[in-house]
FIKOLZA-1660 file (N, C-alpha, C; in steps of 0.1 Angstrom, whole numbers, plus 5000, padded with zeros to 4 digits):
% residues 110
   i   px   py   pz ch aa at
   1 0543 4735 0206  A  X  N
   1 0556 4730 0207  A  X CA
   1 0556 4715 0207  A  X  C
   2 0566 4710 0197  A  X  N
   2 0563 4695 0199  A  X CA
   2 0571 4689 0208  A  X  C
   3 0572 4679 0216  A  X  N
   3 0572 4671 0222  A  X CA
   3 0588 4671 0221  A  X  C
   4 0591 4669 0210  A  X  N
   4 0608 4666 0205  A  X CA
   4 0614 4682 0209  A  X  C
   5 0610 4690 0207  A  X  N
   5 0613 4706 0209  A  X CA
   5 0618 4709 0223  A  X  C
   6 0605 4704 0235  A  X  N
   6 0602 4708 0246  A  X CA
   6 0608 4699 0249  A  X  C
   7 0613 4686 0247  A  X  N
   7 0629 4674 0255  A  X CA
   7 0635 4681 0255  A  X  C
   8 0644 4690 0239  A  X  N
   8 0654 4691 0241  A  X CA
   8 0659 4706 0245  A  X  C
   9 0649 4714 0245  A  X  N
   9 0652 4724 0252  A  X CA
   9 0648 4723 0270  A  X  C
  10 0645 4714 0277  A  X  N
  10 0646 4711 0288  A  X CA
  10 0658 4702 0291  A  X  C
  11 0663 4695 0284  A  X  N
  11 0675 4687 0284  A  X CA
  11 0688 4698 0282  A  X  C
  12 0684 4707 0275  A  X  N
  12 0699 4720 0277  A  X CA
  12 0696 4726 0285  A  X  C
  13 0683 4726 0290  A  X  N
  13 0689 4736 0304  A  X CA
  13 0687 4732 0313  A  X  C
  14 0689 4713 0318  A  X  N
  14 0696 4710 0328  A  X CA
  14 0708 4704 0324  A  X  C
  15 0716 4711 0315  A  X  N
  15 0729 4705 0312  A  X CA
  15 0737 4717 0321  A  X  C
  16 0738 4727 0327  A  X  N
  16 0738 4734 0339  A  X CA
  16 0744 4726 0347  A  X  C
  17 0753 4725 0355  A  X  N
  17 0752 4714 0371  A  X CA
  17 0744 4725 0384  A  X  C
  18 0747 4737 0380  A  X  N
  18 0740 4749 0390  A  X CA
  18 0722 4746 0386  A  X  C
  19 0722 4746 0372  A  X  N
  19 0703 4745 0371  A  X CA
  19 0701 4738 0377  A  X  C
  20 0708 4722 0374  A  X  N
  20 0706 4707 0374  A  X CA
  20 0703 4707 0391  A  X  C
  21 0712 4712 0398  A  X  N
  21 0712 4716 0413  A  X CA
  21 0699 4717 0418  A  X  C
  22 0695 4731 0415  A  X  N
  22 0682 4738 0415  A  X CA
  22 0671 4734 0414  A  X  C
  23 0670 4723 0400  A  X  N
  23 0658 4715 0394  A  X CA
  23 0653 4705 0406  A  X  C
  24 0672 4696 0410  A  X  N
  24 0669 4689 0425  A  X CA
  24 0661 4689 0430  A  X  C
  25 0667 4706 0437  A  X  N
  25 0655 4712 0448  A  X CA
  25 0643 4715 0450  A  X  C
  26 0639 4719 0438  A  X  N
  26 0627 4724 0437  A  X CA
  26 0617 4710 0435  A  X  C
  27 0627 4696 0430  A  X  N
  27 0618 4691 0428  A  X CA
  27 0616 4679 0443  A  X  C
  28 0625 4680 0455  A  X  N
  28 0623 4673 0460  A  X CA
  28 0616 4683 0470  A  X  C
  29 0612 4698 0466  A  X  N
  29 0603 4708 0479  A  X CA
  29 0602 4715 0473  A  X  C
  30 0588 4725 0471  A  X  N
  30 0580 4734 0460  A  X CA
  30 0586 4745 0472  A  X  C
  31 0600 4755 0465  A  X  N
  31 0603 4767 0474  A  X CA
  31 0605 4776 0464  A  X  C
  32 0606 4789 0480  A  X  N
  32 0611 4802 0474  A  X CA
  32 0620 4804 0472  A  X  C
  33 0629 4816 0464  A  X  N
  33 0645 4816 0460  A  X CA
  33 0651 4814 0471  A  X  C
  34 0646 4820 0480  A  X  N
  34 0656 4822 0493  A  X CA
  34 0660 4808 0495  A  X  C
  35 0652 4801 0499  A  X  N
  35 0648 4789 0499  A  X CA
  35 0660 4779 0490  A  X  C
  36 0655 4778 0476  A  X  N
  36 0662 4770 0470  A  X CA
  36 0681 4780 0469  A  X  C
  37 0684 4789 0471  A  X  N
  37 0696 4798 0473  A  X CA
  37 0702 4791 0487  A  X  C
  38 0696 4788 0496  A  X  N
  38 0705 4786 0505  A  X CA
  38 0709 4773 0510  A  X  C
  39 0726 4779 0510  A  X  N
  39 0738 4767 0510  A  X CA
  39 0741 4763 0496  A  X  C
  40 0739 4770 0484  A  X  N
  40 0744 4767 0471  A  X CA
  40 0754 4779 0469  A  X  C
  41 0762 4774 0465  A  X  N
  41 0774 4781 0460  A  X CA
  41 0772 4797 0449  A  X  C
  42 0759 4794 0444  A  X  N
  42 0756 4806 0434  A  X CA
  42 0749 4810 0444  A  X  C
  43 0747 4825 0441  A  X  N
  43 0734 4834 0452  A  X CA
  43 0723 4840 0444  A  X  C
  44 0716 4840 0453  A  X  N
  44 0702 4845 0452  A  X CA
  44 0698 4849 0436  A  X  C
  45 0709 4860 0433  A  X  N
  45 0704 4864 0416  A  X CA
  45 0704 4852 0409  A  X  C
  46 0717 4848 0412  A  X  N
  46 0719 4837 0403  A  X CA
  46 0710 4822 0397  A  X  C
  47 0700 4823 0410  A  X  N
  47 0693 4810 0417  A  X CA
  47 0680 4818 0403  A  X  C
  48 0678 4831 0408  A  X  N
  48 0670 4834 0400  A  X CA
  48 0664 4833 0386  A  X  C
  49 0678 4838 0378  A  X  N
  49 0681 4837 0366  A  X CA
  49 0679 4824 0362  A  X  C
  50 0686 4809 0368  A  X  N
  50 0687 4794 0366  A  X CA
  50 0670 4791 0364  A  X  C
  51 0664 4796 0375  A  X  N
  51 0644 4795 0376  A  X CA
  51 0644 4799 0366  A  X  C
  52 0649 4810 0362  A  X  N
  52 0641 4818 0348  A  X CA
  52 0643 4809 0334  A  X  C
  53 0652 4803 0334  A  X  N
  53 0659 4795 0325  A  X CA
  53 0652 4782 0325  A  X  C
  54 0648 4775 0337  A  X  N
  54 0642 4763 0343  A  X CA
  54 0626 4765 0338  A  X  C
  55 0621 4777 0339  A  X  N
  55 0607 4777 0335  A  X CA
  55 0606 4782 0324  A  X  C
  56 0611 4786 0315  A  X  N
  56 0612 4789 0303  A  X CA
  56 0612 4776 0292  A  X  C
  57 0618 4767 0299  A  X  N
  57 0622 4759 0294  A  X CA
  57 0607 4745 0294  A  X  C
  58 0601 4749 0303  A  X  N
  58 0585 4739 0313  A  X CA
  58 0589 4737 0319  A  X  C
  59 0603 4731 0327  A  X  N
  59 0600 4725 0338  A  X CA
  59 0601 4731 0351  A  X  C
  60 0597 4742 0354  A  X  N
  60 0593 4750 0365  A  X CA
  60 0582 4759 0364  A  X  C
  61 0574 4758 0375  A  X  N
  61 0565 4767 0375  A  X CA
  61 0565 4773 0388  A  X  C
  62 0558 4787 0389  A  X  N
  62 0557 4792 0403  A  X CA
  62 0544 4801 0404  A  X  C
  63 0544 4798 0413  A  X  N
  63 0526 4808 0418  A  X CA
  63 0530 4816 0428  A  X  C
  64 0525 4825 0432  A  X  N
  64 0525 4834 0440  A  X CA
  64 0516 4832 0454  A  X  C
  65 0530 4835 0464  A  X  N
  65 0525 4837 0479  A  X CA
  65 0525 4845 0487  A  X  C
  66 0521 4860 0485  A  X  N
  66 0523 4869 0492  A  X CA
  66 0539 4879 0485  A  X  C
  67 0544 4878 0492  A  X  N
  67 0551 4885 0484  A  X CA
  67 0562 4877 0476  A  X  C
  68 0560 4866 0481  A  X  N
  68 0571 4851 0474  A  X CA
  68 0566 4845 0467  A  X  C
  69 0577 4839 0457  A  X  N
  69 0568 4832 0445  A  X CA
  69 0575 4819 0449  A  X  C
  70 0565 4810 0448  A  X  N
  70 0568 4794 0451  A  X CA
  70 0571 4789 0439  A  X  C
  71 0579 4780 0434  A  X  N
  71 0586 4774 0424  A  X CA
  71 0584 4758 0428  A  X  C
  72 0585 4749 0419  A  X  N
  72 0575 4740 0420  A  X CA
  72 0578 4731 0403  A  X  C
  73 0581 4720 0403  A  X  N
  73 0580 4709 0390  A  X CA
  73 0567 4710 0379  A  X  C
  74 0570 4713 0367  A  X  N
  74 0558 4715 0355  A  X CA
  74 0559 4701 0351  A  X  C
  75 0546 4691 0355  A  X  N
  75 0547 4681 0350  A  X CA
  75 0545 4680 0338  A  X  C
  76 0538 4691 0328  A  X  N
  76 0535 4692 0316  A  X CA
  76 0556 4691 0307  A  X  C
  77 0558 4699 0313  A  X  N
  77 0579 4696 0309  A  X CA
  77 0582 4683 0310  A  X  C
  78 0576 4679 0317  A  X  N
  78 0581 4666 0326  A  X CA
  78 0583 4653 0318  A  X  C
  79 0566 4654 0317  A  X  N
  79 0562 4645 0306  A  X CA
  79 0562 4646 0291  A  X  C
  80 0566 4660 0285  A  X  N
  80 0570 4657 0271  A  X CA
  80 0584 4655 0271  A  X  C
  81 0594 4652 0281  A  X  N
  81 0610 4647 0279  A  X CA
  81 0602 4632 0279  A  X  C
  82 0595 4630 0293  A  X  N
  82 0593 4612 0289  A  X CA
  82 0587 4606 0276  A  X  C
  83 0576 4616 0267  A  X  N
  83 0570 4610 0262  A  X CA
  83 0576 4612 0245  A  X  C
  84 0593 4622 0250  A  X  N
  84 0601 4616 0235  A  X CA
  84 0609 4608 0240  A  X  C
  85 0615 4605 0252  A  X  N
  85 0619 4593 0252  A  X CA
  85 0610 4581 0249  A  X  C
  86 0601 4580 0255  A  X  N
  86 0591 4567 0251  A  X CA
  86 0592 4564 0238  A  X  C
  87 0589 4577 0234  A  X  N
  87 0591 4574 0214  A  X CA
  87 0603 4571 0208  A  X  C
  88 0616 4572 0211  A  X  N
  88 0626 4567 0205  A  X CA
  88 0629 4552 0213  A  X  C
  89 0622 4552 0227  A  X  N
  89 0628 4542 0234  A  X CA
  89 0615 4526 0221  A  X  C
  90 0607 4531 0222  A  X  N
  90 0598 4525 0209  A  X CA
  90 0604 4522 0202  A  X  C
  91 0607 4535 0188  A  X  N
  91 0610 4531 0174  A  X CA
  91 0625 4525 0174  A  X  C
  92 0636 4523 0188  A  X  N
  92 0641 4513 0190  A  X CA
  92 0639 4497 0191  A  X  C
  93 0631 4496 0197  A  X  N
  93 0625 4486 0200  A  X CA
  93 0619 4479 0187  A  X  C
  94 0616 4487 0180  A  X  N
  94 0612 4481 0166  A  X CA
  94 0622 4480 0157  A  X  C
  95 0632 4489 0156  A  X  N
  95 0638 4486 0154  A  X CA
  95 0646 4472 0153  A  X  C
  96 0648 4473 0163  A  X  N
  96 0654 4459 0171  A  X CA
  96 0650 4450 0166  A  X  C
  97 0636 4446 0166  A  X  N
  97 0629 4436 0165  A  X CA
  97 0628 4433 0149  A  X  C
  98 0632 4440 0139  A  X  N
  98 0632 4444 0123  A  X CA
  98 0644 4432 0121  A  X  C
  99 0655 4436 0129  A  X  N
  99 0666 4434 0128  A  X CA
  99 0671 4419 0129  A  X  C
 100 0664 4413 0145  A  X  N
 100 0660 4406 0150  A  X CA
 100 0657 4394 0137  A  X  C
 101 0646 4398 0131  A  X  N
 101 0631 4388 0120  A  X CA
 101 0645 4385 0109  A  X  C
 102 0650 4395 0102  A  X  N
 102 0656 4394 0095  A  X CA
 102 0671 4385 0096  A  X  C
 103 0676 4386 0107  A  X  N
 103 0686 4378 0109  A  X CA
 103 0678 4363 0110  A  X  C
 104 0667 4360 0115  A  X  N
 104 0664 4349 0120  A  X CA
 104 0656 4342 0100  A  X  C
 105 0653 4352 0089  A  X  N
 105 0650 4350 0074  A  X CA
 105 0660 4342 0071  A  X  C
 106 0676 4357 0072  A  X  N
 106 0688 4351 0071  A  X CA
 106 0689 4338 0069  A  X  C
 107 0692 4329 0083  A  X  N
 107 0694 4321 0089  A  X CA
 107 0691 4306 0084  A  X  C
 108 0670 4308 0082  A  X  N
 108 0670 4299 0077  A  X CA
 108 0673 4296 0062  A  X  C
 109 0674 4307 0052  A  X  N
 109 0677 4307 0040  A  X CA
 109 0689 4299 0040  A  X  C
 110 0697 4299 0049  A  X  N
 110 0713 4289 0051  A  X CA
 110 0710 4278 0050  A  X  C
% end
């Protein structure tokens, strides 16, 4: 999966405010549903379902602790949203700078 793929299918599924919620949590403490479920407005299935959505997507992962599964940030997700950002935040930048040369050709041609 390329990099542009794996942005934007992690970018739709924190377009969610309940995933987006979730993602929060998980990402500011590696927890179990129960865990990330409580004091959120959706319950327990629902928290579920959003994980299922959330790691399908890379950016969640969970390992197993007994009978709980720990949930936890996929930096591998993580870093292919940054590393297409980086890439457009670039081919802007050169952009820019194209733009830039050529107004400054312009100029002196005047």
């Amino acid at each position: 999966m390329t990099n542009a793929v794996a942005a934007i299918q992690a970018l739709s599924a924190l377009g969610d405010p309940s995933r987006r919620a979730i993602f929060e949590r998980v990402a500011a403490k590696p927890s179990a549903v129960n865990e990330i479920a409580a004091g959120m407005i959706v319950g327990r299935s629902a928290v579920s379902q959003h994980l299922r959505v959330l790691k399908e997507a890379g950016l969640v992962s969970e390992t197993p602790d007994g009978t709980r599964r720990i949930y936890r940030l996929d930096p591998r997700g993580i870093a292919a949203v940054r590393d297409w950002l980086d890439d457009l935040w670039t081919r802007s930048l050169e952009d820019f700078a194209a733009f830039a040369d050529e107004q400054v050709d312009l100029e002196d041609e005047q």
